[in-house]
Chimera marker file (.cmm) of the C-alpha trace (Angstrom):
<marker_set name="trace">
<marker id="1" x="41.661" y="23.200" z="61.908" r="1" g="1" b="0" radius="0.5"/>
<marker id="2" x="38.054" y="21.813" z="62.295" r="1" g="1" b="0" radius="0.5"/>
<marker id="3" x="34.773" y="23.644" z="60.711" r="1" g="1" b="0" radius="0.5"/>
<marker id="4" x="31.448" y="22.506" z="61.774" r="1" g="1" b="0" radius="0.5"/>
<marker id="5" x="28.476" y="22.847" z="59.350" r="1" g="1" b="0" radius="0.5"/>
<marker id="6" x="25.331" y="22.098" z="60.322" r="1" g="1" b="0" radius="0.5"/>
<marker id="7" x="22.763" y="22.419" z="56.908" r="1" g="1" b="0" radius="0.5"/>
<marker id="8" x="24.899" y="24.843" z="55.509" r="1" g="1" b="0" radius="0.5"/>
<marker id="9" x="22.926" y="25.411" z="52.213" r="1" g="1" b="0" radius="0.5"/>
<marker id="10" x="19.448" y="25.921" z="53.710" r="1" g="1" b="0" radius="0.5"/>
<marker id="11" x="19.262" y="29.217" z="53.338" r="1" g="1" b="0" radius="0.5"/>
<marker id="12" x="21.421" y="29.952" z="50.473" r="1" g="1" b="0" radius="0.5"/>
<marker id="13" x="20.718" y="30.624" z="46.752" r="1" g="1" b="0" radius="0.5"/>
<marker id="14" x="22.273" y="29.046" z="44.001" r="1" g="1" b="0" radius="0.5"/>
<marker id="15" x="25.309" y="31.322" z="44.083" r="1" g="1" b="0" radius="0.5"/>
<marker id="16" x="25.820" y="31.238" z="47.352" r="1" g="1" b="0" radius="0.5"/>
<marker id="17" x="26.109" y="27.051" z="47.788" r="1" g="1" b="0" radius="0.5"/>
<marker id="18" x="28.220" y="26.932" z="44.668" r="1" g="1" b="0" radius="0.5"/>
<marker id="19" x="30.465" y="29.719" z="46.040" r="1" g="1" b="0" radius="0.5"/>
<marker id="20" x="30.416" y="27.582" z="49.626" r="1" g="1" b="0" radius="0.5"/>
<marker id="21" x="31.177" y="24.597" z="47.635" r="1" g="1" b="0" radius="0.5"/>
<marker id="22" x="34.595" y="26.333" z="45.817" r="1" g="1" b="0" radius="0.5"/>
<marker id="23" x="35.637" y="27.982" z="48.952" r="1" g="1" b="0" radius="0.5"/>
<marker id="24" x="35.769" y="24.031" z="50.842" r="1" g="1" b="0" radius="0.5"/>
<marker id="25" x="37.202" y="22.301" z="47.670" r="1" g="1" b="0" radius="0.5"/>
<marker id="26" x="39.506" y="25.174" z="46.383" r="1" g="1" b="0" radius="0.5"/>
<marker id="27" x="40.557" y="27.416" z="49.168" r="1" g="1" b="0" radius="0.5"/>
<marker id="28" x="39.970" y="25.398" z="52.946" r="1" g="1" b="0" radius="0.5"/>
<marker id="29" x="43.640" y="23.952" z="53.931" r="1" g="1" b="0" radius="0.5"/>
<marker id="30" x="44.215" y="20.206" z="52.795" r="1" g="1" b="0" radius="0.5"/>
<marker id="31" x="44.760" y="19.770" z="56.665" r="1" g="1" b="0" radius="0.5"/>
<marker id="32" x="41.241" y="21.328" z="57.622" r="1" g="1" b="0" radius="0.5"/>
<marker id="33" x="38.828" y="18.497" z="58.680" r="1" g="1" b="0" radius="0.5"/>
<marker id="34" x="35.159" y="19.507" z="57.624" r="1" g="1" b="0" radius="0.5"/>
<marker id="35" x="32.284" y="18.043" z="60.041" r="1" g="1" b="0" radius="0.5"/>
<marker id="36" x="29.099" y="18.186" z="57.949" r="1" g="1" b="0" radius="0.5"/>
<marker id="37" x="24.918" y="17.846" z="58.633" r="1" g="1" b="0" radius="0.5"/>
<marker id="38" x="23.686" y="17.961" z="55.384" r="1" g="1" b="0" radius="0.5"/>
<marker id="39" x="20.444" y="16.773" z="53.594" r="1" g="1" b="0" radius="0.5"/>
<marker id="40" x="21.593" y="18.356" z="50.554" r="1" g="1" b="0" radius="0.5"/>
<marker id="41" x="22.867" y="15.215" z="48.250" r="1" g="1" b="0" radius="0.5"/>
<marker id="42" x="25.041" y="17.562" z="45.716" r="1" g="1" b="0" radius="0.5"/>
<marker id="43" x="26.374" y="19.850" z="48.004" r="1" g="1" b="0" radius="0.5"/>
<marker id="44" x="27.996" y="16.776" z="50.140" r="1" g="1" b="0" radius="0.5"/>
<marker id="45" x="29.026" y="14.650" z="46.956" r="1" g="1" b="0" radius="0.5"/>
<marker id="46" x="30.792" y="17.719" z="45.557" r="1" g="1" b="0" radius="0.5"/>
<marker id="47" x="32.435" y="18.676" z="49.244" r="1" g="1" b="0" radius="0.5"/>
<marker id="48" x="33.149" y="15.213" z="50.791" r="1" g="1" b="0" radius="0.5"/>
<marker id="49" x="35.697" y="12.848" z="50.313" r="1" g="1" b="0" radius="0.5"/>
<marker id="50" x="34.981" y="10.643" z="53.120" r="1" g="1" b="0" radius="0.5"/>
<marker id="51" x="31.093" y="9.860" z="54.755" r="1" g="1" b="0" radius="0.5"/>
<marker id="52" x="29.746" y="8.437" z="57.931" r="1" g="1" b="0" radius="0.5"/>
<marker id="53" x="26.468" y="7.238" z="57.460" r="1" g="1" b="0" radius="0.5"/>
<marker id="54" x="23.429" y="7.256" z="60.006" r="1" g="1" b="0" radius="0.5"/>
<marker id="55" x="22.230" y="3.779" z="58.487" r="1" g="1" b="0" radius="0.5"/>
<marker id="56" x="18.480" y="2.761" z="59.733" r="1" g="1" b="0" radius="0.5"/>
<marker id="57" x="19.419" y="0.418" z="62.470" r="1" g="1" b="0" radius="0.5"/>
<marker id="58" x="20.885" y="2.994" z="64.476" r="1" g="1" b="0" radius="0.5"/>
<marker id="59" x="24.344" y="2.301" z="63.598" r="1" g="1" b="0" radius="0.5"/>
<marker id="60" x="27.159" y="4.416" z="61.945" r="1" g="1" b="0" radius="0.5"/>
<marker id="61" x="28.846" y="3.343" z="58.378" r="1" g="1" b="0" radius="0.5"/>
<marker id="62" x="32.186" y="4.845" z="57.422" r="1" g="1" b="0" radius="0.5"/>
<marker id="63" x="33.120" y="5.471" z="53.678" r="1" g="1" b="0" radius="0.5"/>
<marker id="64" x="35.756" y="6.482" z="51.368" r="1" g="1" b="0" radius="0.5"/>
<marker id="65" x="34.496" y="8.529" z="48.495" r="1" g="1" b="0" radius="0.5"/>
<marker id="66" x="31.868" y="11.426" z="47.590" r="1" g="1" b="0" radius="0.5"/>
<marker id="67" x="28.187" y="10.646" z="48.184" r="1" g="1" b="0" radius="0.5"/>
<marker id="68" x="27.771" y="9.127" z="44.631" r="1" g="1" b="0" radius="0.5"/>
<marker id="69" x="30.238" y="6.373" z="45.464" r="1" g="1" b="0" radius="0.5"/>
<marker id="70" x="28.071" y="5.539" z="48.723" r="1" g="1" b="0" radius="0.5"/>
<marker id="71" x="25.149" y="5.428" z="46.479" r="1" g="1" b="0" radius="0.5"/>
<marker id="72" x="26.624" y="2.869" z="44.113" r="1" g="1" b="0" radius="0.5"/>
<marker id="73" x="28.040" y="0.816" z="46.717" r="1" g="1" b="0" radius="0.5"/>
<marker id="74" x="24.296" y="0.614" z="48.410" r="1" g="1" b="0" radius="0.5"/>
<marker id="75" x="22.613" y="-2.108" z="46.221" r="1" g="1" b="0" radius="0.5"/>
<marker id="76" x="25.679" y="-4.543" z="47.301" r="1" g="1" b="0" radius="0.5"/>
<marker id="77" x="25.369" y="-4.042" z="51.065" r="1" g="1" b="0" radius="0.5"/>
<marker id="78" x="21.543" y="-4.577" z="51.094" r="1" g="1" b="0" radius="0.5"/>
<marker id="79" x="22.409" y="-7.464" z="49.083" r="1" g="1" b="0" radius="0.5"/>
<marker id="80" x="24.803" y="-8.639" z="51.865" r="1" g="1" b="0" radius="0.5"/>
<marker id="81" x="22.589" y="-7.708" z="54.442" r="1" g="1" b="0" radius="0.5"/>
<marker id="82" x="20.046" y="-9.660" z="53.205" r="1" g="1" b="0" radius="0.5"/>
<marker id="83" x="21.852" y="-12.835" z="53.179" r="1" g="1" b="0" radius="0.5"/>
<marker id="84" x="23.908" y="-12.507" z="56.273" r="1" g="1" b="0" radius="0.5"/>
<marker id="85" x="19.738" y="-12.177" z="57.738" r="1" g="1" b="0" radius="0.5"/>
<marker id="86" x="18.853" y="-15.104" z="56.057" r="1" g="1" b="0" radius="0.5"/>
<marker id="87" x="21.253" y="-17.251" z="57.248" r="1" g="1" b="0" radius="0.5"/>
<marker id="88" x="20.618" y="-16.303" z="61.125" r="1" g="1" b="0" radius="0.5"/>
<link id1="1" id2="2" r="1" g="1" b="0" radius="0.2"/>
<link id1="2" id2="3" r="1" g="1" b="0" radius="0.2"/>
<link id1="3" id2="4" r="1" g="1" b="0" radius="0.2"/>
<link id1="4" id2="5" r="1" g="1" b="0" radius="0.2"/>
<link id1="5" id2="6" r="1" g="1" b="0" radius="0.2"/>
<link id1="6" id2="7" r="1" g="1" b="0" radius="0.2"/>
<link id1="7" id2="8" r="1" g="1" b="0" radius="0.2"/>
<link id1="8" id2="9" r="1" g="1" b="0" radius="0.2"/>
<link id1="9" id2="10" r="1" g="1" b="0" radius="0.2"/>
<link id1="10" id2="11" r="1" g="1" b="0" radius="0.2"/>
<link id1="11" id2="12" r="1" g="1" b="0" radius="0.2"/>
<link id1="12" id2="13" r="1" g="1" b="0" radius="0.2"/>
<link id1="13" id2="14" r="1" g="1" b="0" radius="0.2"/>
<link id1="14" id2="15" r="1" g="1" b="0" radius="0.2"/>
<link id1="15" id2="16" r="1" g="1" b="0" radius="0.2"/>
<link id1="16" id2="17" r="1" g="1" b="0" radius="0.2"/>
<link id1="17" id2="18" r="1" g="1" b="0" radius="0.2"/>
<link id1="18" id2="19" r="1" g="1" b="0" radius="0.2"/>
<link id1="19" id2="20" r="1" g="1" b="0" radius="0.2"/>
<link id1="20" id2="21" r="1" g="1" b="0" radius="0.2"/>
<link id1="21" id2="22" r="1" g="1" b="0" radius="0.2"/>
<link id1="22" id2="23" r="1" g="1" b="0" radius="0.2"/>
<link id1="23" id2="24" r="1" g="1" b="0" radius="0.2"/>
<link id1="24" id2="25" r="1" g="1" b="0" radius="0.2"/>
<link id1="25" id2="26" r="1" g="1" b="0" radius="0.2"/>
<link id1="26" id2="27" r="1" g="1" b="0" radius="0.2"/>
<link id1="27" id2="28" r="1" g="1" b="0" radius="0.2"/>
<link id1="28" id2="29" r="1" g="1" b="0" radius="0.2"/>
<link id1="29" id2="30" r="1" g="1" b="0" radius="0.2"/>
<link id1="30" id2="31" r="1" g="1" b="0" radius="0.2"/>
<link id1="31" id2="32" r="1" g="1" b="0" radius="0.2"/>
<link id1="32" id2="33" r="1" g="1" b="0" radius="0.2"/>
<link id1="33" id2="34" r="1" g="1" b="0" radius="0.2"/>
<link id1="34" id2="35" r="1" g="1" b="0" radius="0.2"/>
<link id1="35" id2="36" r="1" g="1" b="0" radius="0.2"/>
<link id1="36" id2="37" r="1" g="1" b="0" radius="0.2"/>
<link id1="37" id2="38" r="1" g="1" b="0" radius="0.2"/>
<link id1="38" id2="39" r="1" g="1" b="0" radius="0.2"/>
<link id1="39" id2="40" r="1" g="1" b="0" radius="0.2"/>
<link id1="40" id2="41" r="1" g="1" b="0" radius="0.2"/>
<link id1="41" id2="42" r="1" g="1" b="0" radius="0.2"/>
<link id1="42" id2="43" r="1" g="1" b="0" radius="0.2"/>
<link id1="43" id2="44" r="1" g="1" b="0" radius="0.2"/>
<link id1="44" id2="45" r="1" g="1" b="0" radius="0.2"/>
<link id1="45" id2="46" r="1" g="1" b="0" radius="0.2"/>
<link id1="46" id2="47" r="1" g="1" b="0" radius="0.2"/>
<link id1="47" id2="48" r="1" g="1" b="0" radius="0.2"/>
<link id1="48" id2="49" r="1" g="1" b="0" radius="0.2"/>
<link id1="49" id2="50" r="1" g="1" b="0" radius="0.2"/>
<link id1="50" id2="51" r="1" g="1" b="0" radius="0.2"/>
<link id1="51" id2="52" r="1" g="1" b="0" radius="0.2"/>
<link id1="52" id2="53" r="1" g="1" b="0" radius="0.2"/>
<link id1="53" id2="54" r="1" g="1" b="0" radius="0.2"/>
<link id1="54" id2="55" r="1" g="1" b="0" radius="0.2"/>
<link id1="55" id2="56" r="1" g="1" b="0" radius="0.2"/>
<link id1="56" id2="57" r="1" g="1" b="0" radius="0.2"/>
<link id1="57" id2="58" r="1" g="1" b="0" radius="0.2"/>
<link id1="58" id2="59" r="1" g="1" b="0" radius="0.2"/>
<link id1="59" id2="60" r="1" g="1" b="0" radius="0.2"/>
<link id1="60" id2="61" r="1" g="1" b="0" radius="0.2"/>
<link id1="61" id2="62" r="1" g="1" b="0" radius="0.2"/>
<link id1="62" id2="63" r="1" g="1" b="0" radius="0.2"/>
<link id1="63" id2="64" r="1" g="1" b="0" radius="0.2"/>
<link id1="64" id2="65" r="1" g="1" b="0" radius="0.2"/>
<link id1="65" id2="66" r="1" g="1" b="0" radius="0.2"/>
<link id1="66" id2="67" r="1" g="1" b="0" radius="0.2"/>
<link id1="67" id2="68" r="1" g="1" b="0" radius="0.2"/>
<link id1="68" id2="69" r="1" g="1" b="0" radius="0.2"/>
<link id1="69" id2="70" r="1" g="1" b="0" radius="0.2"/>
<link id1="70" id2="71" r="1" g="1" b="0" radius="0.2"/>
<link id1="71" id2="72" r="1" g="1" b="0" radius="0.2"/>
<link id1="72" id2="73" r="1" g="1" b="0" radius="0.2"/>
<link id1="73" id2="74" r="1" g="1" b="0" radius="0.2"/>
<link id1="74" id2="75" r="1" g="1" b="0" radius="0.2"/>
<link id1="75" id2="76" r="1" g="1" b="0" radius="0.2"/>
<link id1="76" id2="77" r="1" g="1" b="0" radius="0.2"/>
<link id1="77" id2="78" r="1" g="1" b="0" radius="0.2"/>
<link id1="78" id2="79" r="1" g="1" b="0" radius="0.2"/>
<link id1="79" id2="80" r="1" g="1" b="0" radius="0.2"/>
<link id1="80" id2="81" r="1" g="1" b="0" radius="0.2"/>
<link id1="81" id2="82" r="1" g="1" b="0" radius="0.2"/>
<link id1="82" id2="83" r="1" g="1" b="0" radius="0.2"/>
<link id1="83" id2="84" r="1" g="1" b="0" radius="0.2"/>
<link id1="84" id2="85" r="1" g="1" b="0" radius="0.2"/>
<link id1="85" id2="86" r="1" g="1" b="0" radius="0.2"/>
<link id1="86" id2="87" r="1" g="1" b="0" radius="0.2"/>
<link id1="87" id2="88" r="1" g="1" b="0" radius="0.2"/>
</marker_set>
């Protein structure tokens, strides 16, 4: 099954997003794919398990991991980026 959410905490309270957030990582089949359009940083690190990114350029990143593992990994690609531009 697929379930589209598009800013699913912007309305919510407190109890609502954390009971959204049990209901995806507790109860939603293992086999349900989750499309999310979130600006809300916790709410994706504690539902995802894999991201695509909208980077700046335009272009789309794909990554394994929660939102906190993206962040970490960040520092490293500007570092790469940065080269690879250097040495155009």
């Amino acid at each position: 099954s697929l379930l589209l959410l598009d800013e699913p905490t912007n309305h919510l309270d407190l109890d609502a997003v954390l009971w959204l957030e049990r209901y995806i990582t507790d109860q939603l089949p293992a086999s349900s794919t989750l499309l999310t359009v979130s600006h809300d940083r916790g709410f994706l690190d504690e539902t995802s398990t894999d991201l695509i990114n909208l980077s700046d350029d335009g272009g789309l990143e794909a990554h394994r991991g929660g939102l906190a593992k993206l962040d970490a990994g960040a520092k490293a690609r500007l570092a790469k980026r940065t080269k690879d531009y250097a040495l155009q």
